[in-house]
N, C-alpha and C positions, 0 to 999 in steps of 0.2 A: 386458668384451667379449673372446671369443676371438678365435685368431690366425687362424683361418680366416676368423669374420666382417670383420678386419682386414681380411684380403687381398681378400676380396670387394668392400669399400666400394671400398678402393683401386684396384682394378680397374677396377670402375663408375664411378667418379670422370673419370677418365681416360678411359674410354669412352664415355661421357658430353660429354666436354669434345671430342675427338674428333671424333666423327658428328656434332654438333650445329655446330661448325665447318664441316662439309662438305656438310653436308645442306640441299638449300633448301626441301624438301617440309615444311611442320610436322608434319603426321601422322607423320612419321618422325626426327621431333628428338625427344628423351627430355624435355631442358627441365626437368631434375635440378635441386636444389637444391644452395647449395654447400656447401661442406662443413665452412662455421665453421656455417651454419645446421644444419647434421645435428648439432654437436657440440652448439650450442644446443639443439635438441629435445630433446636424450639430458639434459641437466641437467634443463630444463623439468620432463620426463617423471617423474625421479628424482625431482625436490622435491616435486612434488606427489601423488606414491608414483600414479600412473596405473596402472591394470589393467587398462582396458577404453577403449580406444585403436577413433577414426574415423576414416580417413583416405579423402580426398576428393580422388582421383587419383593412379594408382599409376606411371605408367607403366611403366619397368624395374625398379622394384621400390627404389633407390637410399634413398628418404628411409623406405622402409618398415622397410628393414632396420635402421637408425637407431633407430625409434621400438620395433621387436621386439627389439632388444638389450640396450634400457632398462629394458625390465621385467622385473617377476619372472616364473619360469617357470612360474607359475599364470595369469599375462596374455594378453591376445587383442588384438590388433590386426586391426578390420574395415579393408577398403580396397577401393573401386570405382574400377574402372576400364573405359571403355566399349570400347577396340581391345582386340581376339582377339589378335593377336600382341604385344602387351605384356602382356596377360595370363598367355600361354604363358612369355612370355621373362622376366616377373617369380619366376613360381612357381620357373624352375630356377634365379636366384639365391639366390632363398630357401632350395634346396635346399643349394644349395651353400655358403651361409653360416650354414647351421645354426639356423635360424631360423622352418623351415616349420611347425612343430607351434605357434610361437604367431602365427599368423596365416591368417585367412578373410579369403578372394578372391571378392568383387561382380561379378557382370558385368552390364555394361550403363550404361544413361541414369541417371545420378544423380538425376532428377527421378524416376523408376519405382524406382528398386533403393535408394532410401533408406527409405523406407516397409517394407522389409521387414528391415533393417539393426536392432540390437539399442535396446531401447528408453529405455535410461539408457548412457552413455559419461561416463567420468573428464576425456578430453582428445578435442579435434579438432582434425585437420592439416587447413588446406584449401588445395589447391594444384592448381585444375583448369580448366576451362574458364569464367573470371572473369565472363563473361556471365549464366550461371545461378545466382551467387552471393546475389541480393536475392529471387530466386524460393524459394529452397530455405534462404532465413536464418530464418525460423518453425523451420522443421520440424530444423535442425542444431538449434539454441535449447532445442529443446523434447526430444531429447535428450541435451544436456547436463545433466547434476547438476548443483543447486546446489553453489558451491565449484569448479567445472569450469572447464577452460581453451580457447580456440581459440583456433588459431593461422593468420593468415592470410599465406601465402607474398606476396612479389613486390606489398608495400605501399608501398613508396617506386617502385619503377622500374616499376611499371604504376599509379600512384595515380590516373590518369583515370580507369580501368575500374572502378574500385574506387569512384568517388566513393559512387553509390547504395548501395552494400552499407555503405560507410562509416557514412554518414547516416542508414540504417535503424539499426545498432547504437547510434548517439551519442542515437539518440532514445529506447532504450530501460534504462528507470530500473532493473532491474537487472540492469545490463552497466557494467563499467568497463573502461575501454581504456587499449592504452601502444602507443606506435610505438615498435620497436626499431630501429638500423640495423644490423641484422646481416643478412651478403648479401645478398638485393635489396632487405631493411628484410619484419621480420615484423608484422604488428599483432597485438597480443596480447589478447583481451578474455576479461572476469571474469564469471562468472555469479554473481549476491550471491545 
C-alpha cells in the first residue's frame, strides 16, 4: 500500500469515527468498518489472490479503498451504493488515494443494480442495508466462483438482523461458514 492510500484510510478513519459520533441522521453516518476489519479484508483479499471484488455498500468509499489496494493492478473492484452524495464523496477518495482506475461505481437499489453487476466475482464484501440481505443471497451466491469468498460485515453486533440471511446460508450444502470476531464480528462463508 502507498503512502498516499495510507493517509487516505487514515484520514477516513477518523472521519468516520468523527461524524458518525455526531451525527443523529443515518442517512448521513458513514457506518465505516474498522480498521482491524479493513486490515483483515486486505489479507482475506491477498490469500485468496481476488481480482474481481463485489462490494455491497459503498458509502465514503473507506472499506472500498481497502479491498482496491489489495489487489493486483490488473483487478476491479464493483461496489454499489444507493446515496448520490456518497457516491460523489466516495469516487474523490478514490481519487485521492490512488485507487480510482481499479474500481467501478453501482448506482442505485442493490435489488435492481445487481443484475447488471459482472457475472463471476473471486470475493464479496457485504456491508449494506441488512434487510435486503435474504432477498439478494441467490443472486450474490450465484455470482460467486466456485472457491469464492463473502464476507458479511456487523455479524456479531447486528446478529438479529442477520438471523434469516444466517439461516439461508447454513442451509445451503455448498456454503461453509466461520464467524470471526474481528470489529463488529465478520461471517465468512465458502462457496465449495
Amino acid at each position: 500500500m502507498n503512502t498516499k492510500t495510507q493517509e487516505v484510510l487514515e484520514r477516513l478513519e477518523r472521519l468516520g469515527n468523527d461524524n458518525d459520533r455526531l451525527q443523529s441522521e443515518r442517512a448521513k453516518k458513514y457506518l465505516n468498518i474498522t480498521k482491524d476489519t479493513g486490515e483483515f479484508l486486505s489479507v482475506l483479499v491477498k490469500a485468496t489472490n481476488a481480482q474481481r471484488i463485489l462490494e455491497i455498500g459503498t458509502s465514503n468509499g473507506y472499506s472500498t479503498i481497502w479491498l482496491a489496494s489489495s489487489i493486483a493492478n490488473t483487478g476491479m473492484v464493483h461496489t454499489i451504493e444507493v446515496n448520490p452524495l456518497k457516491i460523489e464523496e466516495a469516487r474523490d477518495n478514490f481519487e485521492q488515494a490512488q485507487v480510482l482506475e481499479n474500481i467501478t461505481q453501482w448506482s442505485g437499489d442493490v435489488c435492481e443494480v445487481l443484475k447488471q453487476t459482472p457475472e463471476q466475482v473471486d470475493f464479496i464484501f457485504l456491508d449494506a442495508d441488512r434487510s435486503k440481505y435474504l432477498s439478494i443471497a441467490e443472486s450474490l451466491f450465484s455470482r460467486l466462483k466456485s472457491g469464492g469468498l463473502l464476507v458479511c460485515d456487523n455479524a456479531i453486533s447486528h446478529a438479529s438482523e442477520l438471523e434469516a440471511f444466517a439461516a439461508w446460508v447454513k442451509r445451503q450444502s455448498n456454503l461453509t461458514t466461520s464467524l470471526v470476531s474481528v470489529g463488529k464480528g465478520e461471517l465468512l462463508v465458502l462457496k465449495r
